[in-house]
N, C-alpha and C positions, 0 to 999 in steps of 0.2 A: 587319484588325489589331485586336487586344484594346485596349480602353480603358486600360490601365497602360504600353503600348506606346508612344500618342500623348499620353497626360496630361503632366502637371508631372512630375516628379521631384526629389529636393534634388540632383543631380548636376549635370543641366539649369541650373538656378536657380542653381546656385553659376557653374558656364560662364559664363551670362548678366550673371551680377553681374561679375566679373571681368574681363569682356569690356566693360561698359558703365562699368566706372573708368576703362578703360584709353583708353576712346573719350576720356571726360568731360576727363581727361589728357591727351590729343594739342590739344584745343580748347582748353586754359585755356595747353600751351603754344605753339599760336599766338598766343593772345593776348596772353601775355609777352613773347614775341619782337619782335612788331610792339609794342609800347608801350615796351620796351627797348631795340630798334632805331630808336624814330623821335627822341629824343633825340639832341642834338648830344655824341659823343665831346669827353670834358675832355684838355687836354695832357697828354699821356705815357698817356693811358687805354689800356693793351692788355687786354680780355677773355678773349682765351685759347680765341679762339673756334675755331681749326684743334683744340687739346687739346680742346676739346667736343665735337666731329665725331667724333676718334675715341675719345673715351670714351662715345658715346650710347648702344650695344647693350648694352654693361655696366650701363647708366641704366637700359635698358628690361628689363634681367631683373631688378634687384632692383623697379623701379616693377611688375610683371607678379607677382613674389611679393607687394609690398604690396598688390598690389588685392585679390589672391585673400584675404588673411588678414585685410584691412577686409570682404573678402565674405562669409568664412565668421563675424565676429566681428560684424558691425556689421548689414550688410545683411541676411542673414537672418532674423536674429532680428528684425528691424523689420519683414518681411514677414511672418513664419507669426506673429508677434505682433499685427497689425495685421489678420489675416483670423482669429485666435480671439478677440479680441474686440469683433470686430465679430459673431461667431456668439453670443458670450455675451452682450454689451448692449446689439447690435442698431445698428442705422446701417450706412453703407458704409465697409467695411475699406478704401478709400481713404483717410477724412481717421484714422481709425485708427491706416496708416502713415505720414502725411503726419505728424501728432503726436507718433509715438514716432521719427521721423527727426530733428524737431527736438529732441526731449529727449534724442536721444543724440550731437546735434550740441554737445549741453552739455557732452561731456565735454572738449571742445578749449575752452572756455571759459575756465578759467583758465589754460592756455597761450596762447594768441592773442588775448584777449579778444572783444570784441565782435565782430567782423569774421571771428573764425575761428571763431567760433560759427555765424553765418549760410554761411559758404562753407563751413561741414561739413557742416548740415543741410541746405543744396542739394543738395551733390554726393550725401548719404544718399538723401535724397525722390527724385533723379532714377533715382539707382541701382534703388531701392527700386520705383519703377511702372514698369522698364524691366523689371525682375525679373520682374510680377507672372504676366504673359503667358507664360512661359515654357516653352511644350510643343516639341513634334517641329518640327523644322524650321525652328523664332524664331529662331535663331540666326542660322543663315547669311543670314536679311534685317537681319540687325541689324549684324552683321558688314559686308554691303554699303556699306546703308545709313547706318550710322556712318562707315565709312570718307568713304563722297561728303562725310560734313560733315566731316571733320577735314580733308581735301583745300581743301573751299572754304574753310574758315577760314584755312588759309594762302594758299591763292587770293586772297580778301579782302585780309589782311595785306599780302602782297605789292602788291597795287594801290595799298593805301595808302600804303606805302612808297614807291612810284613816285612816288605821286600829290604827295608831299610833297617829293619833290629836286630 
């Protein structure tokens, strides 16, 4: 096979970013759930949690359109931005996109403040060196491999839940 065969591609790269929100997403709502579930319900508190159940595939395709469009808006350009100027003034295009992740996690700054500043340039940075890798076949281990942790995360959650009643 030809080297443009197995390389990166921006097709690739955009797959992988979209894939890697979507993972980043399943883990932060484990974590909501078990910290929103482990709270004692207030009287008369109903959630509406049977309507959540079945509004969630509905959830997950606009959440699957937002990844892709933060992937093609945000994440990329933090990647092929982060590896040409690391070509033009030298150092390693890691902390290059680690840099340009958090300065465009600035842009939720003055919506979210502080807080949504740092959990945007997380979930960018993580997107961003999940991206970086991105040739023939990254995928489906990432795919796997994301899945085992969204799994344990509610794995986890769940024992904590137990562990708490």
């Amino acid at each position: 096979m030809s080297g443009r065969t197995e390389g990166r591609t921006t097709a690739r790269m955009l797959r992988v970013s979209t894939l890697a929100l979507c993972l980043e997403a399943g883990v932060a709502l484990a974590a909501l759930m078990t910290v929103g579930l482990s709270g004692e319900p207030g009287e008369g508190d109903d959630s509406g949690g049977g309507l959540l159940l079945i509004g969630l595939p509905f959830l997950a395709a606009f959440g699957i359109l937002a990844a892709f469009t933060v992937s093609a808006l945000l994440v990329l350009p933090v990647v092929l931005l982060g590896e040409d100027l690391g070509r033009r003034c030298g150092g390693r295009p890691l902390w290059w996109q680690l840099g340009a992740a958090a300065l465009a996690g600035t842009l939720l700054a003055p919506l979210a403040g502080v807080r949504g500043w740092l959990t945007a340039a997380l979930v960018l940075a993580v997107a961003a060196l999940l991206t970086r890798p991105a040739r023939r076949g990254y995928f489906v281990g990432l795919l796997l491999w994301g899945t085992l942790a969204v799994v344990s995360a509610f794995l986890l959650g769940g024992v904590v839940l137990y562990v708490q009643d």
